[in-house]
C-alpha positions, 0 to 999 in steps of 0.5 A, spaced: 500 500 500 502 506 498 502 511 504 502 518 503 506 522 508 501 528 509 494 526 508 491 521 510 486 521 503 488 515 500 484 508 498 484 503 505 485 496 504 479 496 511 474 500 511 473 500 518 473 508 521 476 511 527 473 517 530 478 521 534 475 524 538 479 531 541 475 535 545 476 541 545 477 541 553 471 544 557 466 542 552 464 536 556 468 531 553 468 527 560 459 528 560 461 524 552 465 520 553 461 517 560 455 516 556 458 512 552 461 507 557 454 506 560 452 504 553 458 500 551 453 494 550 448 498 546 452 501 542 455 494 539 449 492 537 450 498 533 457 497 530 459 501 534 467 500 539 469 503 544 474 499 547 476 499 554 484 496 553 488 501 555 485 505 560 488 506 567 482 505 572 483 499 577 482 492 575 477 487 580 478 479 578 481 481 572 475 485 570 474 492 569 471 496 574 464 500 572 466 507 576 463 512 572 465 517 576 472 515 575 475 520 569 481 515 567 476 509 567 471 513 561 477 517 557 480 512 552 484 516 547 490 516 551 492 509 547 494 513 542 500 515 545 502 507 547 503 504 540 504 496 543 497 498 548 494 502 540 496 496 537 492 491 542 486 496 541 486 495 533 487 487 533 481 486 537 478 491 534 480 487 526 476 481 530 470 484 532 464 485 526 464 493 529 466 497 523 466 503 527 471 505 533 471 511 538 477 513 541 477 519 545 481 524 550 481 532 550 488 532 552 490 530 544 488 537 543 493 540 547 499 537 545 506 539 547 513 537 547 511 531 551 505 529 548 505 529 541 502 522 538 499 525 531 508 527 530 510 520 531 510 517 525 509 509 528 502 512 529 499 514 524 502 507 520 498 502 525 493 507 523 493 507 515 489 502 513 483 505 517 479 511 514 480 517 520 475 522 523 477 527 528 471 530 532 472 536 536 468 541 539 469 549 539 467 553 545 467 561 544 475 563 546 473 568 551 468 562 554 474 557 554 479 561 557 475 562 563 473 555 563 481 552 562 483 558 567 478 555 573 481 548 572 488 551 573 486 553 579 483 547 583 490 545 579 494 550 583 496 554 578 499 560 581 496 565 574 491 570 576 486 570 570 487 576 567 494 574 566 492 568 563 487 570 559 493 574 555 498 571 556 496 564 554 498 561 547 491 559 545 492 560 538 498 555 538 494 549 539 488 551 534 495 552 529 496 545 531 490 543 530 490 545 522 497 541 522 492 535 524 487 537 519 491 537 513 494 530 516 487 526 515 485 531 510 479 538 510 473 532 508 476 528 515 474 533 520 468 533 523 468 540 527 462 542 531 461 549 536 459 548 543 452 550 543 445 548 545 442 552 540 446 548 535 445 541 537 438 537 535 433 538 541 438 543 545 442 535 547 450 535 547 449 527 547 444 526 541 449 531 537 455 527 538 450 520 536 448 523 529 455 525 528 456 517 528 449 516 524 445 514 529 438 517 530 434 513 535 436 516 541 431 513 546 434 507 545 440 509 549 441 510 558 439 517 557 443 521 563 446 528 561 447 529 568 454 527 568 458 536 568 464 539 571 460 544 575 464 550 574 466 554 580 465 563 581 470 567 581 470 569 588 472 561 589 477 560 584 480 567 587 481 564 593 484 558 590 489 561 588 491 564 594 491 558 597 496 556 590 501 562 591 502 562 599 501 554 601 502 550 593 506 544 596 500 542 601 494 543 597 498 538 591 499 533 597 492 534 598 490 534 590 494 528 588 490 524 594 483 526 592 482 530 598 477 536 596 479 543 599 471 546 601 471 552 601 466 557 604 464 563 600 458 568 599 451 568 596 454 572 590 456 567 586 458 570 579 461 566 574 468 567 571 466 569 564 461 574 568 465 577 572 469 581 566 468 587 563 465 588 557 472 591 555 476 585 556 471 581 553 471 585 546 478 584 546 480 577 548 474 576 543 477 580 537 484 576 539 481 570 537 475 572 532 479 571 526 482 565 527 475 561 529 472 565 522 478 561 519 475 555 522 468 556 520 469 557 512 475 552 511 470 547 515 463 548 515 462 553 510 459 559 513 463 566 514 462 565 522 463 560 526 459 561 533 451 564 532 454 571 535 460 574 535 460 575 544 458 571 549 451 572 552 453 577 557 456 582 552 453 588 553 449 586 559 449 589 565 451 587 572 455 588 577 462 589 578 466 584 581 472 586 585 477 581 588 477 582 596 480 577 600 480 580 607 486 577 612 481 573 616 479 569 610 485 568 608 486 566 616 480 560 615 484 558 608 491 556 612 487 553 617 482 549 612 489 547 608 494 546 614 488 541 618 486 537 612 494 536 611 495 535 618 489 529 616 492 526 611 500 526 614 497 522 619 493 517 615 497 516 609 505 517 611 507 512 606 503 514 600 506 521 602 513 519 602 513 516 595 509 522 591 515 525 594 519 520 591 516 520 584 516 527 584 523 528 585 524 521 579 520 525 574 523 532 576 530 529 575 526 526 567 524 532 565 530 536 567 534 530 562 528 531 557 530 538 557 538 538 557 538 532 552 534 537 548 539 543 549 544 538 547 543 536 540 540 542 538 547 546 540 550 540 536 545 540 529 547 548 529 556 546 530 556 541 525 551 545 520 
């Protein structure tokens, strides 16, 4: 078979599909990719594979664990990045009558030096024989960024948000996106926009199912209540005064699952609502023309969203001004420093070998990087 280096749009000898699907993140993907793991009998019967080699969750008498609610146990993307794990998935997967296969994992859109499966020649070569679908849902890129930024916040990122909103490379990943687009070929990509307005009967869960051709939705174990409920504005705040003055505690707490409550007023505003309608204008024209890019390369329209600014542009409502007053910032050591002082009691050895690994994978990226250094200081003496 003739394999073409830059485009996947050459005859298979198996017409099986694989739909990848990317995200975007803070599109539900986890709501998606949940559903779809309680109806995985349902939807063989339609053809349809999603495997569950490759994930990470727990294993009980060499069965996998129906927990839902555990993320890496519904997300299977991430075999992309294992060829011997990808290789096992597309044998079973040759077997099996199915003629299609979902395999999904938002961290795919967010490529970086460490995670580059779609640059590694190997797979696209254990994926040339199938035709390839790339689903991914956009979201407004004001709306996103306010919704990524709340994330590294329960993440201990230390950024505030207007800082993040201008200085986070956005228009990188979208770039890397159009690499991939000219990879599997325009007619491959399947873009859809993250907004009721555009999704048959205002439901996320059906619009994903017609992309796969499948109408009856009844059918299916219909629960849409599987959301990341985002959090205000005056809790990511304080979050990230909890990040910048008590960081290696609250990643102790975070990597034992340890959820840090914290109480707040009854004026829960919404991240995107509490900027101005002059940050909105500009982190929206930012991205403006990129996204138009996106809607008339992929979906033939000069826009890509029903409006040009969210909701709440133009919109009155209050100012919200960032207070965080010495006693609450008492109440939030006190919260961090006994929920701490709880887990060094229950969980000394699991402390001890985070440390361990922490220290292991610090010493491997610090490597990472001077191997990088190197040979590229080596590549420019001898050219």
């Amino acid at each position: 078979m003739n394999h073409t280096k830059n485009s996947l749009n050459y005859k298979k000898i198996n017409q099986k599909t694989i739909y990848i699907h990317i995200g975007t993140p803070k599109t539900r993907t986890t709501s998606i990719q949940k559903f779809l793991t309680k109806n995985i009998k349902i939807l063989s019967k339609e053809g349809i594979y999603y495997p569950l080699e490759g994930r990470y969750s727990l294993m009980i008498n060499n069965k996998y664990r129906e927990d839902y609610k555990n993320l890496n146990y519904c997300a299977n993307g991430g075999i992309i990045n294992n060829k011997n794990k990808l290789k096992d998935v597309l044998k079973n997967f040759d077997k099996s009558k199915k003629n299609k296969m979902i395999l999904s994992e938002e961290s795919l859109f967010l490529q970086n030096e460490y995670n580059r499966p779609f640059n590694n020649e190997e797979i696209w070569n254990l994926l040339s024989n199938y035709e390839i679908k790339i689903i991914i849902y956009f979201r407004r890129s004001v709306n996103y960024l306010c919704s990524l930024w709340q994330e590294y916040m329960k993440l201990s990122y230390q950024t505030d948000l207007l800082n993040f909103l201008e200085s986070y490379n956005h228009l990188k990943y979208l770039n890397n996106f159009h690499n991939l687009s000219k990879r599997v070929g325009k007619k491959n990509i399947i873009v859809r926009t993250f907004e009721k307005e555009a999704w048959p009967n205002n439901s996320l869960i059906e619009d994903f199912l017609s992309i796969l051709k499948i109408n009856n939705f009844k059918k299916f174990r219909q629960d849409e209540s599987f959301e990341n409920i985002g959090i205000s504005r005056e809790e990511c705040d304080k979050l990230l005064y909890i990040n910048r003055h008590l960081r290696k505690r609250k990643w102790f707490l975070n990597q034992l699952k340890v959820e840090i409550k914290i109480a707040t007023s009854d004026n829960h505003i919404k991240v995107i609502d509490s900027l101005s309608d002059e940050i909105i204008k500009k982190i929206t024209n930012k991205y403006y023309q990129e996204e138009c890019k996106i809607a008339h390369i992929f979906l033939n329209r000069e826009e890509l969203f029903q409006s040009k600014f969210p909701k709440i542009y133009k919109k009155s409502r209050p100012e919200y001004k960032k207070q965080i007053s010495n006693e609450d910032k008492k109440k939030l050591r006190f919260i961090v420093n006994s929920n701490f002082l709880k887990l060094l009691k229950t969980n000394l050895k699991t402390i001890i070998k985070l440390i361990i690994k922490k220290i292991i994978d610090k010493i491997y990226i610090n490597f990472y990087i001077f191997r990088s250094w190197f040979f590229k200081k080596l590549f420019n003496l001898i050219r």
